[in-house]
N, C-alpha and C positions, 0 to 999 in steps of 0.2 A: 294423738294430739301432740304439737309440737313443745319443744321446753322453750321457756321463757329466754333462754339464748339462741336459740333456734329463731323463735321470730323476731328478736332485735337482729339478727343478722340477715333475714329477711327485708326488714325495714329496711338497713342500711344499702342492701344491694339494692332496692327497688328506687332509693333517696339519690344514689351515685347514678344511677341507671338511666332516670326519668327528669332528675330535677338540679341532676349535678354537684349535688352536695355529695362532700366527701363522708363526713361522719355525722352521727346524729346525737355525737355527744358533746351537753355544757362545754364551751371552752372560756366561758365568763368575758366576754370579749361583742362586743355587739359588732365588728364587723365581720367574725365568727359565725356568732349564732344566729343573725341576723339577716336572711336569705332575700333578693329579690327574683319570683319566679313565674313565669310566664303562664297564662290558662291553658293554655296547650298542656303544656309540661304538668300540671296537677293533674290535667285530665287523665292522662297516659299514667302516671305514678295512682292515681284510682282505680283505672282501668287493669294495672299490674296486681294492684293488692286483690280487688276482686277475682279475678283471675284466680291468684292462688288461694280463694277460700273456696270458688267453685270444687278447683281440685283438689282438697284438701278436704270437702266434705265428701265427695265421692270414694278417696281412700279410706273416708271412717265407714261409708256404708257398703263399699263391699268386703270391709275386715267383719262385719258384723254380720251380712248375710252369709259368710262362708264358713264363721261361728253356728248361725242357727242350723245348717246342713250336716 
C-alpha cells in the first residue's frame, strides 16, 4: 500500500499530467484554486487514477500469492 505522500504525489502527477494544474495544494487565492477544465481532460485524469489502482491492486495480489507459496 502506498503512503499517504506517495499518493498526493500521485495525484499531483496525474493533476499536471491530465488537467494542467500545477499543484493541488490551497494557495487561498481563487484564481489559484479555482481551475477551469475541459471533459476530456477529467476523463483522461479518471482514466489515469484507475489505471493506477488496477495496477496497484495487482501488486498487492501477487505480493500475497508469492507469501502463500
Amino acid at each position: 500500500m502506498k503512503s499517504s505522500q506517495e499518493i498526493d504525489q500521485l495525484f499531483n502527477r496525474i493533476a499536471n499530467e491530465h488537467l494542467y494544474i500545477e499543484t493541488l495544494e490551497t494557495q487561498h487565492r481563487d484564481r489559484l484554486d479555482f481551475h477551469e477544465v475541459a471533459v476530456w481532460g477529467i476523463k483522461c485524469a479518471l482514466a489515469a487514477a484507475y489505471a493506477e489502482g488496477i495496477a496497484a491492486g495487482k501488486k498487492v495480489k501477487a505480493t500475497r500469492s508469492k507469501q502463500c507459496n
